[in-house]
DSSP file (Angstrom, degrees, kcal/mol; ACC not computed):
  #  RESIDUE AA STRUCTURE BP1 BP2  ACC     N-H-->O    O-->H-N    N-H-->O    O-->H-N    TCO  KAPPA ALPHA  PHI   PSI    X-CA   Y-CA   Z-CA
    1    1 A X    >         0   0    0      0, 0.0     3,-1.7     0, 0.0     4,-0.4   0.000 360.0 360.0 360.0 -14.7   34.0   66.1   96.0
    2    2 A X  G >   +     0   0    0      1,-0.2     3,-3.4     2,-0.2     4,-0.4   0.935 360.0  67.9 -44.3 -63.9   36.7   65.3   92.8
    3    3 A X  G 3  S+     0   0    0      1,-0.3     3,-0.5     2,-0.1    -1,-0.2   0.636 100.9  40.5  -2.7 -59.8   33.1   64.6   91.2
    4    4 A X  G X> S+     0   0    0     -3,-1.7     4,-1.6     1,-0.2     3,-1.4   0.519  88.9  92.0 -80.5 -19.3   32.1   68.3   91.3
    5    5 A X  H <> S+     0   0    0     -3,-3.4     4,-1.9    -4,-0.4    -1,-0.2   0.904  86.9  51.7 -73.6 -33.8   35.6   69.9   90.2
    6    6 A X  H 3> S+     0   0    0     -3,-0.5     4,-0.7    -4,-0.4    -1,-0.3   0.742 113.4  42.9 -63.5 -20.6   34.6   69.9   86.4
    7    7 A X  H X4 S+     0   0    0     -3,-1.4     3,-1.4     2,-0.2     4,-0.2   0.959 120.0  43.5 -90.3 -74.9   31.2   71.8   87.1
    8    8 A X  H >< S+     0   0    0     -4,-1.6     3,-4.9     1,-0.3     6,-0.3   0.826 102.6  68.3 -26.3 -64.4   33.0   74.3   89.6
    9    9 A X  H >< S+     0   0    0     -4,-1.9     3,-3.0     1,-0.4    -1,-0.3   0.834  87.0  73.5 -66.6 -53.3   36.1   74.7   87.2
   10   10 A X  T << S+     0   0    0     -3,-1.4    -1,-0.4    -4,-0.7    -2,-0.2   0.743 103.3  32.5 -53.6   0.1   33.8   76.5   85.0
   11   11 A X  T X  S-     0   0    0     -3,-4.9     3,-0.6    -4,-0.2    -1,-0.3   0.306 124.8-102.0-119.4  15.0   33.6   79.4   86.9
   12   12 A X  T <  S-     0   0    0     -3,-3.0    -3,-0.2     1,-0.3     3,-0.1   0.946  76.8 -64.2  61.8  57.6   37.7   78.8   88.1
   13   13 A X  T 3  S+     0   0    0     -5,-0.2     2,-0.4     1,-0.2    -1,-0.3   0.598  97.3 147.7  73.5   6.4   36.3   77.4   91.5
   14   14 A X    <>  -     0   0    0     -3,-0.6     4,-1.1    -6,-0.3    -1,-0.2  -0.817  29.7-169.7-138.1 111.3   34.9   80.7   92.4
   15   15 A X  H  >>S+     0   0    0     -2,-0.4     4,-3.1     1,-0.2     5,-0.6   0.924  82.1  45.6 -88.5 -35.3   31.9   80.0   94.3
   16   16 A X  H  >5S+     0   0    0      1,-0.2     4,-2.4     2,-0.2    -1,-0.2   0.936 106.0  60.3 -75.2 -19.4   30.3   83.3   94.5
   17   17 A X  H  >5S+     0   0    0      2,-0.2     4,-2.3     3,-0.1    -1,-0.2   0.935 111.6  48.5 -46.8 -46.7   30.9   84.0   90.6
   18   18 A X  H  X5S+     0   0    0     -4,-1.1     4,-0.5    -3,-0.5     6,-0.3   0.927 106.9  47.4 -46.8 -74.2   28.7   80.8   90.4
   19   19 A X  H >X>S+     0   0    0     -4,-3.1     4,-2.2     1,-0.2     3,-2.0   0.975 107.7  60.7 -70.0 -25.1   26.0   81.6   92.6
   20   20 A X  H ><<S+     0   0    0     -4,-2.4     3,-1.4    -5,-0.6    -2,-0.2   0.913 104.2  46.6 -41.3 -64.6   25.8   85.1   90.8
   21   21 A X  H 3<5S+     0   0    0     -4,-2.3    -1,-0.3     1,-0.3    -2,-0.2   0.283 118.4  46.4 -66.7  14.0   25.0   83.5   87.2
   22   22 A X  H <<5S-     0   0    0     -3,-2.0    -1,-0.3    -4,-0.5    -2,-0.2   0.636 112.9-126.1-108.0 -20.2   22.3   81.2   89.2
   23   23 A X  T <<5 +     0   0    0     -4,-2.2    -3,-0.2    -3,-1.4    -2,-0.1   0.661  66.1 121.2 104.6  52.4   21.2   84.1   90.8
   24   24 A X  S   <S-     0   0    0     -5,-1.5     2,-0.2    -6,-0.3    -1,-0.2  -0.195  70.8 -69.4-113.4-142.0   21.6   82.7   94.5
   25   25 A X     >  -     0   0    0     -2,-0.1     4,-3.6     1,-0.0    -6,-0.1  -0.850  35.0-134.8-134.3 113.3   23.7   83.5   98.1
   26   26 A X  H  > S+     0   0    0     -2,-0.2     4,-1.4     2,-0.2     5,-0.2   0.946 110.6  71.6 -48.2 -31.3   27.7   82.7   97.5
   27   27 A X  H >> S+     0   0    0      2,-0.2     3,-1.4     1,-0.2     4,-1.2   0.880  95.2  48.9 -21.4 -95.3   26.6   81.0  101.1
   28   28 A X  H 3> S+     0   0    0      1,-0.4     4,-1.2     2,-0.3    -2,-0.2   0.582 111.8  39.7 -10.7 -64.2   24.8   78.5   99.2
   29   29 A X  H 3X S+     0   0    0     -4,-3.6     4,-0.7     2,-0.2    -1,-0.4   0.743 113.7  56.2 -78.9 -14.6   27.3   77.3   96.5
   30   30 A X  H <X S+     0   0    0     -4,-1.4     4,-1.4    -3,-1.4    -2,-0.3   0.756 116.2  43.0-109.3 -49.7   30.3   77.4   99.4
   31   31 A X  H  X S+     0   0    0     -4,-1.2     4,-1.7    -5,-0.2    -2,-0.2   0.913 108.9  53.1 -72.3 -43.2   27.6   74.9  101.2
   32   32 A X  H >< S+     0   0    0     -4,-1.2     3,-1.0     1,-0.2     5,-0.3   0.915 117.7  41.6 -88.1 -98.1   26.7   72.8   97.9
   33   33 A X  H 3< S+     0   0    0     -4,-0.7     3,-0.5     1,-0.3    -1,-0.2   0.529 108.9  56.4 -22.6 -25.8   30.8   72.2   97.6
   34   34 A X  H 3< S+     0   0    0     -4,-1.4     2,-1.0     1,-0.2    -1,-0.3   0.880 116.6  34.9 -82.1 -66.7   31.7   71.5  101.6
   35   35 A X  S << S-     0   0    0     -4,-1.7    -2,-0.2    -3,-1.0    -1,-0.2   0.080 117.2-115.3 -90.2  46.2   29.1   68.4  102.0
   36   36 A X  S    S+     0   0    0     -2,-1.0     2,-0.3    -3,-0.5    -3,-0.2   0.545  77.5  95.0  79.6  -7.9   29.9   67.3   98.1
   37   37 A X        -     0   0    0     -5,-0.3     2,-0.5    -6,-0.2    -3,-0.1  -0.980  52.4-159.6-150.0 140.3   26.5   67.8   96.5
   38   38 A X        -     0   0    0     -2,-0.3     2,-0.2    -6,-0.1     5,-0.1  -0.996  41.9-113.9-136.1 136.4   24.4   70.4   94.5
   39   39 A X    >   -     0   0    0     -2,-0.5     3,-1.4     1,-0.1     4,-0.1  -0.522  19.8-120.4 -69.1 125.0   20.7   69.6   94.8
   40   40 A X  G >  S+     0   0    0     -2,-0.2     3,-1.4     1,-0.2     4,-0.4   0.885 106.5  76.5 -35.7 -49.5   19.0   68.5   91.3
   41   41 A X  G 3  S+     0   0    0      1,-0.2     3,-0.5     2,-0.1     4,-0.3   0.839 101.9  43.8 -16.5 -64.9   16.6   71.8   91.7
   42   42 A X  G <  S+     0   0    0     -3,-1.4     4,-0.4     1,-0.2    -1,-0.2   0.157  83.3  90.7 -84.0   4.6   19.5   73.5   90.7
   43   43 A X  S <> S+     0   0    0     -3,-1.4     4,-1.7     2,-0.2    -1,-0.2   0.760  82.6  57.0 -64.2 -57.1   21.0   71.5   87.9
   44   44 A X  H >> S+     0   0    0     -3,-0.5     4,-1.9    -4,-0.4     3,-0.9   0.989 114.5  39.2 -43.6 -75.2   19.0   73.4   84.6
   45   45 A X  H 3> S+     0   0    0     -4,-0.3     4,-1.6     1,-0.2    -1,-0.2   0.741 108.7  58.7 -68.5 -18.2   20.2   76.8   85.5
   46   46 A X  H 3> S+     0   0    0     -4,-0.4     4,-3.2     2,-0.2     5,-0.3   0.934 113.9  44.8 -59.8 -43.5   23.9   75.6   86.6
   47   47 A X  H <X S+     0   0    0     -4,-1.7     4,-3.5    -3,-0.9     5,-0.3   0.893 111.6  47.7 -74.1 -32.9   23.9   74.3   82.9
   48   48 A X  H  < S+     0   0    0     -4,-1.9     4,-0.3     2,-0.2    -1,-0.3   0.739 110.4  57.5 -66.4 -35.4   22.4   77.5   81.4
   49   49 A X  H  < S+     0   0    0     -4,-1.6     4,-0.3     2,-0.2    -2,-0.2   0.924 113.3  37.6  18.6 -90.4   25.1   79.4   83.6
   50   50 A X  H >X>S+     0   0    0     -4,-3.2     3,-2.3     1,-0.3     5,-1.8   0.921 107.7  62.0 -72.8 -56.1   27.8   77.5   81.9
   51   51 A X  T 3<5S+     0   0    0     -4,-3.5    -1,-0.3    -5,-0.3    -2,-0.2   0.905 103.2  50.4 -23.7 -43.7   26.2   77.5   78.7
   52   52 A X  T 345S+     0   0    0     -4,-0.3    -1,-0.3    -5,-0.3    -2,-0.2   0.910 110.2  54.5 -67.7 -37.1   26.5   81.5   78.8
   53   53 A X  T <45S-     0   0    0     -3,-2.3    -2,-0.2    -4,-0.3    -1,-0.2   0.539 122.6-107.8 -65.9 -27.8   30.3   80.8   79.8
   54   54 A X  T  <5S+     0   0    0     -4,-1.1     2,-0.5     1,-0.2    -3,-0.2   0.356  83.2 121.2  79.4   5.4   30.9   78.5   76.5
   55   55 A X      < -     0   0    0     -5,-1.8     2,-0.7    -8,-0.1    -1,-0.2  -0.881  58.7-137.3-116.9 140.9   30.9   75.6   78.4
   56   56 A X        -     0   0    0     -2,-0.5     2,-0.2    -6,-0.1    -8,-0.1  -0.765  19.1-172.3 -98.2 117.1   28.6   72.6   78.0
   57   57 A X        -     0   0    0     -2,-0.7     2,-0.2   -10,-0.3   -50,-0.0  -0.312   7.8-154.9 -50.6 153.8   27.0   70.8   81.0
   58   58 A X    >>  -     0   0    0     -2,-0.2     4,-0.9     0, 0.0     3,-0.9  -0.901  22.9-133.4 -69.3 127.4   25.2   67.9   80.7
   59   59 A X  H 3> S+     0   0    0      1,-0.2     4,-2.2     2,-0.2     3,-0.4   0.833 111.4  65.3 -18.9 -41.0   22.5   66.3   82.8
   60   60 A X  H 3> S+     0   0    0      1,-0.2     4,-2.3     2,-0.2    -1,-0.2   0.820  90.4  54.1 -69.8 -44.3   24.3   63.6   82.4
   61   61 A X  H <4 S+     0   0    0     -3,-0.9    -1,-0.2     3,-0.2    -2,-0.2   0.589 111.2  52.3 -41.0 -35.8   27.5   64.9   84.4
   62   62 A X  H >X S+     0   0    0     -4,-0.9     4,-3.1    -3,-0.4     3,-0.7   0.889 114.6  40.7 -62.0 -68.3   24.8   65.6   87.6
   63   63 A X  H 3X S+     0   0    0     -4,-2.2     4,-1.5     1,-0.3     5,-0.2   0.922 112.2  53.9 -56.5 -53.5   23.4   62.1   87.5
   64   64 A X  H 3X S+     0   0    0     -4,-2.3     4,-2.3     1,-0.2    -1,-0.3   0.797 114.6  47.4 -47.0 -24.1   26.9   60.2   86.8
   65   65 A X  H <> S+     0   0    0     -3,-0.7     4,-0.6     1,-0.2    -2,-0.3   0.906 113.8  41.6-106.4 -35.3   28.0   62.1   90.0
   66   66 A X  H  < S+     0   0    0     -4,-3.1    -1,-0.2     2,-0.2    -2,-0.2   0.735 109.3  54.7 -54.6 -28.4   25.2   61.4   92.2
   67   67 A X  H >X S+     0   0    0     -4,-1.5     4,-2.3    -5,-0.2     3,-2.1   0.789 113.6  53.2 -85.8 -54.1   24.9   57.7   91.1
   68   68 A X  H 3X S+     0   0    0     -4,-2.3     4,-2.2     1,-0.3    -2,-0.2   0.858 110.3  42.4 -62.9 -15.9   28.9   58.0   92.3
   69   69 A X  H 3< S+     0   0    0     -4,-0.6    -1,-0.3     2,-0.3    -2,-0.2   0.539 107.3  56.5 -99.0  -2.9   28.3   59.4   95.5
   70   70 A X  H <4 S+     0   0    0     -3,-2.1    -1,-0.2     2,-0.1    -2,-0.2   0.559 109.4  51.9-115.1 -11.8   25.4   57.1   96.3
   71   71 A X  H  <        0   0    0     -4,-2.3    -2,-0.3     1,-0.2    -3,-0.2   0.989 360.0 360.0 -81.1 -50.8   28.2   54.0   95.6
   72   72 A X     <        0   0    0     -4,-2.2    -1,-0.2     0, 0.0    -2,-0.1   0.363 360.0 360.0 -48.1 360.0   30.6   55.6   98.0
């Protein structure tokens, strides 16, 4: 899950802070973060999220981190 900690960190780990600015179920990001993985669906608005925050996402951070998880 180290993968994920950069993405998270923008909201200081705080999952339900997170799913507020995507507009989901704190349920939902607490789930993404237990099995490792946040579904590409949800990738655009994570970044627009952070973007709102001052912090820049990439696509590119998502992919690298799936591509890692699919070597593990």
């Amino acid at each position: 899950m180290s993968h994920l900690n950069s993405i998270y960190a923008v909201w200081s780990g705080n999952a339900e802070a997170l799913a507020a600015d995507i507009g989901e179920l704190g349920v939902t990001v607490r789930q993404w973060r237990r099995r490792g993985h946040i579904p590409s669906k949800y990738w655009p608005r994570i970044i627009a999220a952070a973007d709102t925050r001052g912090t820049e996402l990439t696509l590119a951070q998502f992919i690298a981190s799936e591509a890692a998880d699919r070597a593990a």
